[in-house]
N, CA, C and O atoms as a Tinker XYZ file with bonds, in Angstrom:
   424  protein
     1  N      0.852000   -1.187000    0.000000    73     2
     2  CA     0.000000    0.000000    0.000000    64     1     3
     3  C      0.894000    1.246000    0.000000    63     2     4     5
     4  O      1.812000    1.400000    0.806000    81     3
     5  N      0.536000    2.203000   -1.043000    73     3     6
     6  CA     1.364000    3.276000   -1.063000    64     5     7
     7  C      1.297000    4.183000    0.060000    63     6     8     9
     8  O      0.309000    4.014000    0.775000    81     7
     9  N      2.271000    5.303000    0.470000    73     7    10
    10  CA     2.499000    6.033000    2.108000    64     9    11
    11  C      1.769000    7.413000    1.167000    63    10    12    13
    12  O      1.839000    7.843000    0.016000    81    11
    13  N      1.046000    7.767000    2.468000    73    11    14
    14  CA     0.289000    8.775000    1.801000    64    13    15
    15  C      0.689000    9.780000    1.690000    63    14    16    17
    16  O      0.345000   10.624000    0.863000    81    15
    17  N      1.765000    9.891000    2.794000    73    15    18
    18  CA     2.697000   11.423000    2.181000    64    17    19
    19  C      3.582000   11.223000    1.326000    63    18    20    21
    20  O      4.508000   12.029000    1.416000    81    19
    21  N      3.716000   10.208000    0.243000    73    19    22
    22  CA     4.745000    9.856000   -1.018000    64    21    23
    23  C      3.734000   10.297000   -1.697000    63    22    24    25
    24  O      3.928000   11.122000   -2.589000    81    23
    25  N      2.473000    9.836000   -1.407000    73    23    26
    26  CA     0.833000   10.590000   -2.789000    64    25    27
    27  C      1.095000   11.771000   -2.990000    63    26    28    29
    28  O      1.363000   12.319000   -4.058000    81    27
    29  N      0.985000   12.439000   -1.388000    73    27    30
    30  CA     1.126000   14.165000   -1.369000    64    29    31
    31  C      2.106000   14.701000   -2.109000    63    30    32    33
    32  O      2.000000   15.731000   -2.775000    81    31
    33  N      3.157000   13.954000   -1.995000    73    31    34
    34  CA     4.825000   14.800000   -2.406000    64    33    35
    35  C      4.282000   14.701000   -3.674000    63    34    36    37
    36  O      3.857000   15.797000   -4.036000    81    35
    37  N      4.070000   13.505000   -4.792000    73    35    38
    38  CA     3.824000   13.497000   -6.036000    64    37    39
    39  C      2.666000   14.204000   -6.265000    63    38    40    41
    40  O      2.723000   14.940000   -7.250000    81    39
    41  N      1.521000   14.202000   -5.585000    73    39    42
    42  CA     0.306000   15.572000   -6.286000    64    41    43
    43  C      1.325000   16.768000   -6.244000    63    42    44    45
    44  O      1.816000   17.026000   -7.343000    81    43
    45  N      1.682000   17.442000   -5.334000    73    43    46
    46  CA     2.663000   18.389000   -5.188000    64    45    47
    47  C      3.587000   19.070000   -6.404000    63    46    48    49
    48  O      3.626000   20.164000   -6.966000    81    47
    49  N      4.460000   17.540000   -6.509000    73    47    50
    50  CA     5.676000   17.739000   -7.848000    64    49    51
    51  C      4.714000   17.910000   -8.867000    63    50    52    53
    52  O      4.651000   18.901000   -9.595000    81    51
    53  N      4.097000   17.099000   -8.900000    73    51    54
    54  CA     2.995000   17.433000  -10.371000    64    53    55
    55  C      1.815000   18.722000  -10.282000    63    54    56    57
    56  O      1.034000   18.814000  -11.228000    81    55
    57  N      1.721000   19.561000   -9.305000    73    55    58
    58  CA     1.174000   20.657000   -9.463000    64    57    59
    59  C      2.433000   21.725000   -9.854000    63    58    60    61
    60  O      2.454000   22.680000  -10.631000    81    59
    61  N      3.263000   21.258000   -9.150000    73    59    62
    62  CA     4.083000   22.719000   -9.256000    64    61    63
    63  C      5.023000   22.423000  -11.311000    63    62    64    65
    64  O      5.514000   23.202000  -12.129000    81    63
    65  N      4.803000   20.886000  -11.270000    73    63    66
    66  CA     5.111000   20.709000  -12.854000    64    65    67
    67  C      3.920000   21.391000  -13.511000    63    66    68    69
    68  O      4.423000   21.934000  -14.495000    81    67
    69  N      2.640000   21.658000  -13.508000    73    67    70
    70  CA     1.536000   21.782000  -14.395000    64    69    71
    71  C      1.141000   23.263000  -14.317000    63    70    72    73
    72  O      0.510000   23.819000  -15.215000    81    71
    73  N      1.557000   23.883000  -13.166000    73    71    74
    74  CA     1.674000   25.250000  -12.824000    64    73    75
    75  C      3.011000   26.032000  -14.111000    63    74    76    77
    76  O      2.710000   26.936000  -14.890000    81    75
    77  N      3.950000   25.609000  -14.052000    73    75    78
    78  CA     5.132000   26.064000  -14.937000    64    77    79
    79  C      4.711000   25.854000  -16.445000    63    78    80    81
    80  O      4.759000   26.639000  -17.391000    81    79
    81  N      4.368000   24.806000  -16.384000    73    79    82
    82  CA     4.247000   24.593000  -18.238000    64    81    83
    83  C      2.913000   25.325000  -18.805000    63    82    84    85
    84  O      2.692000   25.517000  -20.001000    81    83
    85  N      1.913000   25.764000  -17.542000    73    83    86
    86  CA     0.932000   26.367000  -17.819000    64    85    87
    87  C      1.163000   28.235000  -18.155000    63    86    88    89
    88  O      0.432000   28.975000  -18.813000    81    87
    89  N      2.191000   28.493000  -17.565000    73    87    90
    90  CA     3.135000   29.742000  -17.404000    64    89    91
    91  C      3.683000   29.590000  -19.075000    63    90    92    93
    92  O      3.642000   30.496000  -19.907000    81    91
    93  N      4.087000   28.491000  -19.250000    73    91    94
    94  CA     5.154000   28.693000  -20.912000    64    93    95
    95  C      3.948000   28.656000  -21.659000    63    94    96    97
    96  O      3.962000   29.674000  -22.350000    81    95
    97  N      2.862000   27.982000  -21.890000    73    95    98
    98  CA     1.759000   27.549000  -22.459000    64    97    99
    99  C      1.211000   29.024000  -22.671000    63    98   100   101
   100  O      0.759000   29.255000  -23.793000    81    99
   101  N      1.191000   30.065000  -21.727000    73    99   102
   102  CA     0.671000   31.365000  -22.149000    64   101   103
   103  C      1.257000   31.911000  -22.796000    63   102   104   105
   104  O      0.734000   32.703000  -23.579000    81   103
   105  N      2.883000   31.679000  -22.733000    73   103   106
   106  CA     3.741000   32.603000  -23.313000    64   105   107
   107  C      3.929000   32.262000  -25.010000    63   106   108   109
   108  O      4.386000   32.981000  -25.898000    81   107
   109  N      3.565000   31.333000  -25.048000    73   107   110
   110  CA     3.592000   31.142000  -26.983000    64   109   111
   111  C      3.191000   31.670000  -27.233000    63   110   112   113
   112  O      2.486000   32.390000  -26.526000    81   111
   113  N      3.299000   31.743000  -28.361000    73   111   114
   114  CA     2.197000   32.406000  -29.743000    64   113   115
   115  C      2.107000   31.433000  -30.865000    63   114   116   117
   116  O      3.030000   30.760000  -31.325000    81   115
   117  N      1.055000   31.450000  -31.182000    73   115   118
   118  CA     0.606000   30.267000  -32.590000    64   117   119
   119  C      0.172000   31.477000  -33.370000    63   118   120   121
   120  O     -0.384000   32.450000  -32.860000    81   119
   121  N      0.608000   31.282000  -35.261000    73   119   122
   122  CA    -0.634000   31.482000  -36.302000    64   121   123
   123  C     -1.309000   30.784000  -36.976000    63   122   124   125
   124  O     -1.014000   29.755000  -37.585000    81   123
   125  N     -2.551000   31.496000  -36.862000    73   123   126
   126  CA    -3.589000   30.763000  -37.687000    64   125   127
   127  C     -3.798000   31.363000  -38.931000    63   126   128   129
   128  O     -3.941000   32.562000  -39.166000    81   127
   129  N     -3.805000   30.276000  -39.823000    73   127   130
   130  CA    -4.983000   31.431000  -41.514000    64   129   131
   131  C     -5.487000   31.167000  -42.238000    63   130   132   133
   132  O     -5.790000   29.978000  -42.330000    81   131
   133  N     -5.812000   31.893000  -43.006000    73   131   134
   134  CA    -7.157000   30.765000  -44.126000    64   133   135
   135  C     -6.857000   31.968000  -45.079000    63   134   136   137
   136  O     -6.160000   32.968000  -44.911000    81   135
   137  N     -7.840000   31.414000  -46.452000    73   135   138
   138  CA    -7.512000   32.009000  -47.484000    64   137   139
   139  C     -6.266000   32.404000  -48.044000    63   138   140   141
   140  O     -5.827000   33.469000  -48.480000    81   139
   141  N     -5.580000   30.640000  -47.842000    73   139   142
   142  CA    -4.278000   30.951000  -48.502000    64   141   143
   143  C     -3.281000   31.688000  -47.833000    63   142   144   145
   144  O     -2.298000   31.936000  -48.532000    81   143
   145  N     -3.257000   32.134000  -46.605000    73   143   146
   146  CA    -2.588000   32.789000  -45.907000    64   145   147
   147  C     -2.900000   34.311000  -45.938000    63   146   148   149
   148  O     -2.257000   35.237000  -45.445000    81   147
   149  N     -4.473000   34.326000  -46.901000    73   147   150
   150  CA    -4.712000   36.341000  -46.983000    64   149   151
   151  C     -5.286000   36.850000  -45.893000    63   150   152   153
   152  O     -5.680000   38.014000  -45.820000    81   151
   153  N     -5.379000   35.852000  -44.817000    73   151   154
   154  CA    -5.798000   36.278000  -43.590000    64   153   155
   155  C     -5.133000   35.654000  -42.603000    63   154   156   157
   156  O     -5.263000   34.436000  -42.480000    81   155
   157  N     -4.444000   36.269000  -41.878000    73   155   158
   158  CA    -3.315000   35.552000  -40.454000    64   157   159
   159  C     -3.945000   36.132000  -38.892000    63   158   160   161
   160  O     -4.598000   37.161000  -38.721000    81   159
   161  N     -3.642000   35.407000  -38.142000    73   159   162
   162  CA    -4.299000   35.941000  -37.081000    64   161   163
   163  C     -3.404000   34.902000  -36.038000    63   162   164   165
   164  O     -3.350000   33.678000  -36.162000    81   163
   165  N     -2.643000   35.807000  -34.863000    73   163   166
   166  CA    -1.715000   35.673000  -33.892000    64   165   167
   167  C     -1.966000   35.763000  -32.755000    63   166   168   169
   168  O     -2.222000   36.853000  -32.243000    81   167
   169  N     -1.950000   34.323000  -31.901000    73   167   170
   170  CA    -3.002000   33.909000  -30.612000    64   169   171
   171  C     -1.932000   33.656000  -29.526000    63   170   172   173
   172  O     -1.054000   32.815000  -29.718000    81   171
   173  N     -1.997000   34.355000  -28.420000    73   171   174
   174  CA    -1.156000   33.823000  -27.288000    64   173   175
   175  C     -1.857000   32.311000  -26.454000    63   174   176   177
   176  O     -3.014000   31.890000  -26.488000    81   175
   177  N     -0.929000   31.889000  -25.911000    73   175   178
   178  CA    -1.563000   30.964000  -24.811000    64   177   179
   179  C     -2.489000   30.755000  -24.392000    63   178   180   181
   180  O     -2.896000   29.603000  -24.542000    81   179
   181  N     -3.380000   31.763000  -23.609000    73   179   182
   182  CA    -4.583000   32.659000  -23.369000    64   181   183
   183  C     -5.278000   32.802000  -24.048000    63   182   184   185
   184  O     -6.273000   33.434000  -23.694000    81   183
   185  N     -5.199000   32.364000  -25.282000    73   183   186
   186  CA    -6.325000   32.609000  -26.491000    64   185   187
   187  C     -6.308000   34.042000  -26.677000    63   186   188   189
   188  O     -7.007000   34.019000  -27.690000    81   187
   189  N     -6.150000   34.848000  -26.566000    73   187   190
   190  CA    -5.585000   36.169000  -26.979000    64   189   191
   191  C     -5.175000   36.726000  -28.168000    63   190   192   193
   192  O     -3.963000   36.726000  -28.386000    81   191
   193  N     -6.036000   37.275000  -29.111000    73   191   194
   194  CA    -5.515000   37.610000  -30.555000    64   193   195
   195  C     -4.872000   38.661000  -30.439000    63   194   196   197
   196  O     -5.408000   39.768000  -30.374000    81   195
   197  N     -3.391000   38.417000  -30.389000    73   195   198
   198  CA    -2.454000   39.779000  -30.605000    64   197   199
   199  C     -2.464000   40.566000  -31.595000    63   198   200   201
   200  O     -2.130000   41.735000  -31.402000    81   199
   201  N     -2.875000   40.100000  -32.993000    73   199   202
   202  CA    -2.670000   40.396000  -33.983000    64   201   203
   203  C     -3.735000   40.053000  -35.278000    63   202   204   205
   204  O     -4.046000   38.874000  -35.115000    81   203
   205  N     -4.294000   40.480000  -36.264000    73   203   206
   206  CA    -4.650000   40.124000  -37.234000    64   205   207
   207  C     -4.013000   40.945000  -38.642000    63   206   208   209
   208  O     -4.147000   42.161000  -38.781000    81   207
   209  N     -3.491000   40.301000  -39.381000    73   207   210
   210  CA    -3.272000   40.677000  -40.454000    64   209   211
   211  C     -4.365000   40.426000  -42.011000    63   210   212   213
   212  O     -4.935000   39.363000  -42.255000    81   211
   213  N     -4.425000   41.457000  -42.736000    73   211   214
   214  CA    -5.207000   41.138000  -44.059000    64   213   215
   215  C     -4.839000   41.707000  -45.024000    63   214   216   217
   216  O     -4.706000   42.921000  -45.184000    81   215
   217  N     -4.681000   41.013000  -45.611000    73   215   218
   218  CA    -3.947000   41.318000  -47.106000    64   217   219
   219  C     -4.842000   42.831000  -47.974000    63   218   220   221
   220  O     -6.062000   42.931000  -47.838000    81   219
   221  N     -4.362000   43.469000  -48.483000    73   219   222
   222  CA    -5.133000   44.031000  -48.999000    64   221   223
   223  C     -6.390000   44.026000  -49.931000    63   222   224   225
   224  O     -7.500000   44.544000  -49.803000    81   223
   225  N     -5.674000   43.053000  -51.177000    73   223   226
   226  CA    -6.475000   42.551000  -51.731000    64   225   227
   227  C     -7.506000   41.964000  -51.614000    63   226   228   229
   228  O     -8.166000   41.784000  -52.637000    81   227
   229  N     -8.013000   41.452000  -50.306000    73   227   230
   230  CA    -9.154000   41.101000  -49.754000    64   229   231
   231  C    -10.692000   42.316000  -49.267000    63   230   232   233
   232  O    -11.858000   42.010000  -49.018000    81   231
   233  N     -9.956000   43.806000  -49.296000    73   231   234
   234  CA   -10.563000   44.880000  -49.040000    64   233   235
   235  C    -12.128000   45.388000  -49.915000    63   234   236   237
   236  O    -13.249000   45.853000  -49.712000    81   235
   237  N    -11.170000   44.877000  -51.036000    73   235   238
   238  CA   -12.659000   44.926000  -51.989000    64   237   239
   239  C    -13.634000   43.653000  -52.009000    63   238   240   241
   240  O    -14.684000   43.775000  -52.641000    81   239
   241  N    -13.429000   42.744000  -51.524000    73   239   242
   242  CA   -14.419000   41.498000  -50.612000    64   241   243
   243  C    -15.994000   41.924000  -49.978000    63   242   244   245
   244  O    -16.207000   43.012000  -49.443000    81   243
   245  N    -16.643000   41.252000  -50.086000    73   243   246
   246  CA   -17.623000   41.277000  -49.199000    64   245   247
   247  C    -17.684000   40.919000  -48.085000    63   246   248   249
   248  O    -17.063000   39.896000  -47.800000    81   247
   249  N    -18.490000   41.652000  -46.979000    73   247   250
   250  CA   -18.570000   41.821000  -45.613000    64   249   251
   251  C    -18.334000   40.541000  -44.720000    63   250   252   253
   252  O    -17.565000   40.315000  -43.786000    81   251
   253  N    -19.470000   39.654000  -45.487000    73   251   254
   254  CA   -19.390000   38.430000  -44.948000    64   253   255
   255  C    -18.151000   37.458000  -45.428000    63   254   256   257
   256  O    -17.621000   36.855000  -44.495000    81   255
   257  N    -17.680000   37.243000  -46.560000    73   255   258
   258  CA   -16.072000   36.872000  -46.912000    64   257   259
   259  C    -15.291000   37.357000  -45.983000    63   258   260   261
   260  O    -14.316000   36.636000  -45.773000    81   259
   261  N    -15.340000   38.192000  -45.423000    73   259   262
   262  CA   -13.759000   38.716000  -44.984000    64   261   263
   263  C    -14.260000   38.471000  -43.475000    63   262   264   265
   264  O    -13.216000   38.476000  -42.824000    81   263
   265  N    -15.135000   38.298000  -42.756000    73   263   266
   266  CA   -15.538000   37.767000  -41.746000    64   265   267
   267  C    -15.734000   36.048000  -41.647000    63   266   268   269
   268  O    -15.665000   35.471000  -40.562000    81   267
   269  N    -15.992000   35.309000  -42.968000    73   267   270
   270  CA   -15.597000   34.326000  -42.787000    64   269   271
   271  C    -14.437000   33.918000  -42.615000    63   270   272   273
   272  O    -14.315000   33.037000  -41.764000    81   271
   273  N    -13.071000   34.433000  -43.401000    73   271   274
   274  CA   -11.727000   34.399000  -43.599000    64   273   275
   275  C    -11.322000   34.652000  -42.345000    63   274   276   277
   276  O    -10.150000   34.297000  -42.219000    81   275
   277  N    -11.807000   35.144000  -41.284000    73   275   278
   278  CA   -11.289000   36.009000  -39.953000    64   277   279
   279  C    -11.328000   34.652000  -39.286000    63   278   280   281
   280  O    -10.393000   33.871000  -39.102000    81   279
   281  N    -12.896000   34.506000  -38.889000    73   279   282
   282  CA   -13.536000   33.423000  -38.430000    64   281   283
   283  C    -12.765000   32.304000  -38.293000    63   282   284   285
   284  O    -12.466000   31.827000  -37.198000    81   283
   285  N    -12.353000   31.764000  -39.585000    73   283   286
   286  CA   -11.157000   30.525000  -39.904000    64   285   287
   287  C     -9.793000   30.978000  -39.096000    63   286   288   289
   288  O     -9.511000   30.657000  -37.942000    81   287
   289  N     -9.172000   31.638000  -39.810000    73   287   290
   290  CA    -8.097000   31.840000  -39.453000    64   289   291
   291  C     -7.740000   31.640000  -37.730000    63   290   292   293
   292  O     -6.832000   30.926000  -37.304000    81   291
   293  N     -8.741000   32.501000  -36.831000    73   291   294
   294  CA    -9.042000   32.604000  -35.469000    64   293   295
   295  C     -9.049000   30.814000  -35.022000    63   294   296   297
   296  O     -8.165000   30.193000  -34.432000    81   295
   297  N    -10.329000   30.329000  -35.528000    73   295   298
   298  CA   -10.135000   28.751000  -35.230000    64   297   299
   299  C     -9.059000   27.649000  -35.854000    63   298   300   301
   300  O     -9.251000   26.434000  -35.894000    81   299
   301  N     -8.156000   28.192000  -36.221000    73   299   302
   302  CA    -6.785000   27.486000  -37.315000    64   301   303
   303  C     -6.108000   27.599000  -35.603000    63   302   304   305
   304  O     -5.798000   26.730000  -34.788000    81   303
   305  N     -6.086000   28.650000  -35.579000    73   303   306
   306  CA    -4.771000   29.583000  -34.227000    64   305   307
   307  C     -5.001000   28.429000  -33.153000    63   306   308   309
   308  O     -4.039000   27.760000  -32.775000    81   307
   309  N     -6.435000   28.179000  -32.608000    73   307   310
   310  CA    -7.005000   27.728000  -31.967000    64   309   311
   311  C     -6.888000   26.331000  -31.843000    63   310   312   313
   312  O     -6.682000   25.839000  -30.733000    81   311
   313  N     -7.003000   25.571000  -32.940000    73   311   314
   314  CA    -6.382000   24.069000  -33.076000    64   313   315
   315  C     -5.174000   24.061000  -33.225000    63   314   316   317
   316  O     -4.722000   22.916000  -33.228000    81   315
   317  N     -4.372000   24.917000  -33.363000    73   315   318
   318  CA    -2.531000   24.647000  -33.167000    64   317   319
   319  C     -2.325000   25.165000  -31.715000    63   318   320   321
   320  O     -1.401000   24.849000  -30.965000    81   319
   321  N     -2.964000   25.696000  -31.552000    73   319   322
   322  CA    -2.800000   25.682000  -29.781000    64   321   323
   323  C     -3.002000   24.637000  -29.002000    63   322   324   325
   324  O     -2.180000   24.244000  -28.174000    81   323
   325  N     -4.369000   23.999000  -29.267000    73   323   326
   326  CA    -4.864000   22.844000  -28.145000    64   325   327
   327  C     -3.490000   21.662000  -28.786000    63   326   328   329
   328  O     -2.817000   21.030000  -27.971000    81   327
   329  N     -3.314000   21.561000  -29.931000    73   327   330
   330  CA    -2.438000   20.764000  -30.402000    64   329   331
   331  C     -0.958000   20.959000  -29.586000    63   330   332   333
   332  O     -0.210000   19.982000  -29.637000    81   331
   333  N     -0.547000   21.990000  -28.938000    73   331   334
   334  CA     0.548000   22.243000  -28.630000    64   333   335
   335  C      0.242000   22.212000  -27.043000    63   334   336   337
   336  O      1.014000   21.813000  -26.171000    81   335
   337  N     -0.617000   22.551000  -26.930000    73   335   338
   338  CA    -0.844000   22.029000  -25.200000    64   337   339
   339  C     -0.661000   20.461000  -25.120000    63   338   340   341
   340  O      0.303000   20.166000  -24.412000    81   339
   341  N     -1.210000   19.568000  -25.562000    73   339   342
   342  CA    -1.232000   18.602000  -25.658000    64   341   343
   343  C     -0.002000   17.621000  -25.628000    63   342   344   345
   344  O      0.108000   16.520000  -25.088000    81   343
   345  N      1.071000   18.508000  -26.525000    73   343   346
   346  CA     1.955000   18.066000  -26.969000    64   345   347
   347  C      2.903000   18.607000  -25.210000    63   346   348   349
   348  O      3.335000   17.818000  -24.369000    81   347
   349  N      2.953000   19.900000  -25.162000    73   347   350
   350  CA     3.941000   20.285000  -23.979000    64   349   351
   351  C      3.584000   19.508000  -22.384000    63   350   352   353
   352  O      4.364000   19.226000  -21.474000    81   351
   353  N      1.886000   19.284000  -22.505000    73   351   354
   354  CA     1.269000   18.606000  -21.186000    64   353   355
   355  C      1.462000   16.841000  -21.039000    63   354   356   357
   356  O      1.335000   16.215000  -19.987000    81   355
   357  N      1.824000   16.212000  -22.497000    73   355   358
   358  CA     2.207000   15.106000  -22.561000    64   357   359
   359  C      2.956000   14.411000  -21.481000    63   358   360   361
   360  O      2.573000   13.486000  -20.764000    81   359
   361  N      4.087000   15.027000  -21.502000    73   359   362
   362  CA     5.014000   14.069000  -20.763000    64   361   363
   363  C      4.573000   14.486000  -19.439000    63   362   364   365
   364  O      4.924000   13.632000  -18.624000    81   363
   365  N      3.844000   15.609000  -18.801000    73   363   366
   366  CA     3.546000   15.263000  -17.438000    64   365   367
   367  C      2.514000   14.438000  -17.341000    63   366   368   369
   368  O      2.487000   13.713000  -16.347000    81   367
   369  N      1.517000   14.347000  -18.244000    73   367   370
   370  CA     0.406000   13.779000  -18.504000    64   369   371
   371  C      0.595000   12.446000  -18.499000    63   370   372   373
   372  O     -0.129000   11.702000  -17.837000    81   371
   373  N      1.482000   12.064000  -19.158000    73   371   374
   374  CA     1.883000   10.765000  -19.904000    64   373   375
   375  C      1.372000    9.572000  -19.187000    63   374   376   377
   376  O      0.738000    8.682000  -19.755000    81   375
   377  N      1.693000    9.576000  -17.805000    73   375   378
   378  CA     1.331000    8.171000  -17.554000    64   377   379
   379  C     -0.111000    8.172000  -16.793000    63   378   380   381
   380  O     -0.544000    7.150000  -16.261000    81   379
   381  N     -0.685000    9.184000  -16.791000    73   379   382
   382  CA    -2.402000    9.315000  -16.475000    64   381   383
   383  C     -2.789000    9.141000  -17.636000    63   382   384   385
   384  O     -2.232000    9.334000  -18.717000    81   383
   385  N     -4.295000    8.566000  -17.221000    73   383   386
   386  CA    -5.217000    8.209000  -18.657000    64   385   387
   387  C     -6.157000    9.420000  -18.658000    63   386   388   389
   388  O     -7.372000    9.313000  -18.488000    81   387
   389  N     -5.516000   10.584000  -18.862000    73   387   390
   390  CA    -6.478000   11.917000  -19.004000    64   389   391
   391  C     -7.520000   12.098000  -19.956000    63   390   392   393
   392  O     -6.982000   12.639000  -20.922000    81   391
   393  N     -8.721000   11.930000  -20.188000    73   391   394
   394  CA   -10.049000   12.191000  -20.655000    64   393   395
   395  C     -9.322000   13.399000  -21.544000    63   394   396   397
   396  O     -8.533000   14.233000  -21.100000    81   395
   397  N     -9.891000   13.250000  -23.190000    73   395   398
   398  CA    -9.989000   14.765000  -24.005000    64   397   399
   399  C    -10.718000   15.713000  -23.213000    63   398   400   401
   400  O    -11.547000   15.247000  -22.431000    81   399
   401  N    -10.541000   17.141000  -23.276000    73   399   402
   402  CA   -10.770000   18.212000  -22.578000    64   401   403
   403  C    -10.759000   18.403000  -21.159000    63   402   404   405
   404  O    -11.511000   19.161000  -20.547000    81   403
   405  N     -9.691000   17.531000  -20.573000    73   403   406
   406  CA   -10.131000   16.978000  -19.163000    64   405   407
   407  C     -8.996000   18.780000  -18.768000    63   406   408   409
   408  O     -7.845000   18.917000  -19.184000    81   407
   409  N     -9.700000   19.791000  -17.985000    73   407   410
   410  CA    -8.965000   20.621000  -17.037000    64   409   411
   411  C     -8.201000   20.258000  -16.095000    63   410   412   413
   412  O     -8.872000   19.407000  -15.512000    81   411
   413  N     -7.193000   20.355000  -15.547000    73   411   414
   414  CA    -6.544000   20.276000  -14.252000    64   413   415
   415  C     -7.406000   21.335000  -13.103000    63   414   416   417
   416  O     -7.895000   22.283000  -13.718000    81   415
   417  N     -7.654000   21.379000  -11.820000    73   415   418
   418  CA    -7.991000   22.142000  -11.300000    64   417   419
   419  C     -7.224000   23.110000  -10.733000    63   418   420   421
   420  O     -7.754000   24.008000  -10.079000    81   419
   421  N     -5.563000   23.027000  -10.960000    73   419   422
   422  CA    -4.484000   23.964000  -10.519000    64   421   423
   423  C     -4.002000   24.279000  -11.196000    63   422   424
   424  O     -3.077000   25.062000  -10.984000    81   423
Protein backbone atom coordinates (compact mmCIF):
# COMPACT_ATOMS: atom_id res chain seq x y z
CA UNK A 1 0.00 0.00 0.00
CA UNK A 2 1.36 3.28 -1.06
CA UNK A 3 2.50 6.03 2.11
CA UNK A 4 0.29 8.78 1.80
CA UNK A 5 2.70 11.42 2.18
CA UNK A 6 4.75 9.86 -1.02
CA UNK A 7 0.83 10.59 -2.79
CA UNK A 8 1.13 14.16 -1.37
CA UNK A 9 4.83 14.80 -2.41
CA UNK A 10 3.82 13.50 -6.04
CA UNK A 11 0.31 15.57 -6.29
CA UNK A 12 2.66 18.39 -5.19
CA UNK A 13 5.68 17.74 -7.85
CA UNK A 14 2.99 17.43 -10.37
CA UNK A 15 1.17 20.66 -9.46
CA UNK A 16 4.08 22.72 -9.26
CA UNK A 17 5.11 20.71 -12.85
CA UNK A 18 1.54 21.78 -14.39
CA UNK A 19 1.67 25.25 -12.82
CA UNK A 20 5.13 26.06 -14.94
CA UNK A 21 4.25 24.59 -18.24
CA UNK A 22 0.93 26.37 -17.82
CA UNK A 23 3.14 29.74 -17.40
CA UNK A 24 5.15 28.69 -20.91
CA UNK A 25 1.76 27.55 -22.46
CA UNK A 26 0.67 31.36 -22.15
CA UNK A 27 3.74 32.60 -23.31
CA UNK A 28 3.59 31.14 -26.98
CA UNK A 29 2.20 32.41 -29.74
CA UNK A 30 0.61 30.27 -32.59
CA UNK A 31 -0.63 31.48 -36.30
CA UNK A 32 -3.59 30.76 -37.69
CA UNK A 33 -4.98 31.43 -41.51
CA UNK A 34 -7.16 30.77 -44.13
CA UNK A 35 -7.51 32.01 -47.48
CA UNK A 36 -4.28 30.95 -48.50
CA UNK A 37 -2.59 32.79 -45.91
CA UNK A 38 -4.71 36.34 -46.98
CA UNK A 39 -5.80 36.28 -43.59
CA UNK A 40 -3.31 35.55 -40.45
CA UNK A 41 -4.30 35.94 -37.08
CA UNK A 42 -1.71 35.67 -33.89
CA UNK A 43 -3.00 33.91 -30.61
CA UNK A 44 -1.16 33.82 -27.29
CA UNK A 45 -1.56 30.96 -24.81
CA UNK A 46 -4.58 32.66 -23.37
CA UNK A 47 -6.32 32.61 -26.49
CA UNK A 48 -5.58 36.17 -26.98
CA UNK A 49 -5.52 37.61 -30.56
CA UNK A 50 -2.45 39.78 -30.60
CA UNK A 51 -2.67 40.40 -33.98
CA UNK A 52 -4.65 40.12 -37.23
CA UNK A 53 -3.27 40.68 -40.45
CA UNK A 54 -5.21 41.14 -44.06
CA UNK A 55 -3.95 41.32 -47.11
CA UNK A 56 -5.13 44.03 -49.00
CA UNK A 57 -6.48 42.55 -51.73
CA UNK A 58 -9.15 41.10 -49.75
CA UNK A 59 -10.56 44.88 -49.04
CA UNK A 60 -12.66 44.93 -51.99
CA UNK A 61 -14.42 41.50 -50.61
CA UNK A 62 -17.62 41.28 -49.20
CA UNK A 63 -18.57 41.82 -45.61
CA UNK A 64 -19.39 38.43 -44.95
CA UNK A 65 -16.07 36.87 -46.91
CA UNK A 66 -13.76 38.72 -44.98
CA UNK A 67 -15.54 37.77 -41.75
CA UNK A 68 -15.60 34.33 -42.79
CA UNK A 69 -11.73 34.40 -43.60
CA UNK A 70 -11.29 36.01 -39.95
CA UNK A 71 -13.54 33.42 -38.43
CA UNK A 72 -11.16 30.53 -39.90
CA UNK A 73 -8.10 31.84 -39.45
CA UNK A 74 -9.04 32.60 -35.47
CA UNK A 75 -10.14 28.75 -35.23
CA UNK A 76 -6.78 27.49 -37.32
CA UNK A 77 -4.77 29.58 -34.23
CA UNK A 78 -7.00 27.73 -31.97
CA UNK A 79 -6.38 24.07 -33.08
CA UNK A 80 -2.53 24.65 -33.17
CA UNK A 81 -2.80 25.68 -29.78
CA UNK A 82 -4.86 22.84 -28.14
CA UNK A 83 -2.44 20.76 -30.40
CA UNK A 84 0.55 22.24 -28.63
CA UNK A 85 -0.84 22.03 -25.20
CA UNK A 86 -1.23 18.60 -25.66
CA UNK A 87 1.96 18.07 -26.97
CA UNK A 88 3.94 20.28 -23.98
CA UNK A 89 1.27 18.61 -21.19
CA UNK A 90 2.21 15.11 -22.56
CA UNK A 91 5.01 14.07 -20.76
CA UNK A 92 3.55 15.26 -17.44
CA UNK A 93 0.41 13.78 -18.50
CA UNK A 94 1.88 10.76 -19.90
CA UNK A 95 1.33 8.17 -17.55
CA UNK A 96 -2.40 9.32 -16.48
CA UNK A 97 -5.22 8.21 -18.66
CA UNK A 98 -6.48 11.92 -19.00
CA UNK A 99 -10.05 12.19 -20.65
CA UNK A 100 -9.99 14.77 -24.01
CA UNK A 101 -10.77 18.21 -22.58
CA UNK A 102 -10.13 16.98 -19.16
CA UNK A 103 -8.97 20.62 -17.04
CA UNK A 104 -6.54 20.28 -14.25
CA UNK A 105 -7.99 22.14 -11.30
CA UNK A 106 -4.48 23.96 -10.52
Amino acid sequence: MPDFNDLMKQAKTLQEQMQKKQQEIANIVVEGESGAGLVRVSMNGRHDVKEVNIDDSLMSEDKEVLEDLIAAAVNHAVRKLEDQNKEMLGDITGGLNVPEGFKFPF
